[in-house]
N, C-alpha and C positions, 0 to 999 in steps of 0.2 A: 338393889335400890338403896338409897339413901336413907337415912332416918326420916328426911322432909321428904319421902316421896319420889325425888326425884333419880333420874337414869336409872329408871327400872330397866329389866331384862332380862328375856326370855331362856333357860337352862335346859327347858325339855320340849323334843319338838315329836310328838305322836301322832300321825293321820291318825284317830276317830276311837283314840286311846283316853282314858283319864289319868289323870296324872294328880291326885291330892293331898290333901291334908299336910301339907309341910309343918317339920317341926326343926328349930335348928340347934347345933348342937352345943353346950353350955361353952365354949372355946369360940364359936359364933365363924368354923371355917368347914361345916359340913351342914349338909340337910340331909333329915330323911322323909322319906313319906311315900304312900303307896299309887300304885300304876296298874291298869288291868290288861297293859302294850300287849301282857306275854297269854293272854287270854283268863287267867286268875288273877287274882288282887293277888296282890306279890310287895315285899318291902324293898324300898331302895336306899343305897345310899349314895351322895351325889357331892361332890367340892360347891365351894361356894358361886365358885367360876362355871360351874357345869359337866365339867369335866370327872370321869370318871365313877361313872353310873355305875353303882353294882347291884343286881339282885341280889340281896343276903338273907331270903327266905326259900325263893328258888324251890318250889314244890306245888304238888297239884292240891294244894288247899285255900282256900282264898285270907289271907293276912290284910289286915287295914288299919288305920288309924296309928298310928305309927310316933311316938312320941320321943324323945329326948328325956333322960333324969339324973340328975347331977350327983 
C-alpha cells in the first residue's frame, strides 16, 4: 500500500488461518508477523512483495507479536 492508502494488496492468502500483527523491517523491504496456518502461532518472515514466506520459529510452541528493532 501506499503511504495515502492506496493499491493495497493482499501477501498472505490462509483458508481459516490468522495471519497478524505485521511489523516492518527498518530497510522498509521485509515484514514479519505471526500466522497459526501451521496450527501454533509461529513467526514469519515474508518480502514486501509476498514472496518468500519463512517460518523462522518453526516449533511446537506458540510465538506471537512479532516486532522489528533497529
Amino acid at each position: 500500500m501506499t503511504p495515502d492508502g492506496r493499491n493495497d494488496r493482499q501477501i498472505t492468502f490462509n483458508e481459516g488461518a490468522l495471519d497478524k500483527h505485521p511489523s516492518w523491517s527498518p530497510d522498509g523491504t521485509r515484514i514479519v508477523f505471526h500466522s497459526d496456518r501451521n496450527g501454533w502461532r509461529q513467526i514469519f518472515v515474508v518480502n514486501k512483495d509476498g514472496t518468500q514466506q519463512v517460518n523462522i520459529s518453526n516449533n511446537h510452541f506458540n510465538d506471537w507479536d512479532p516486532i522489528w528493532v533497529k
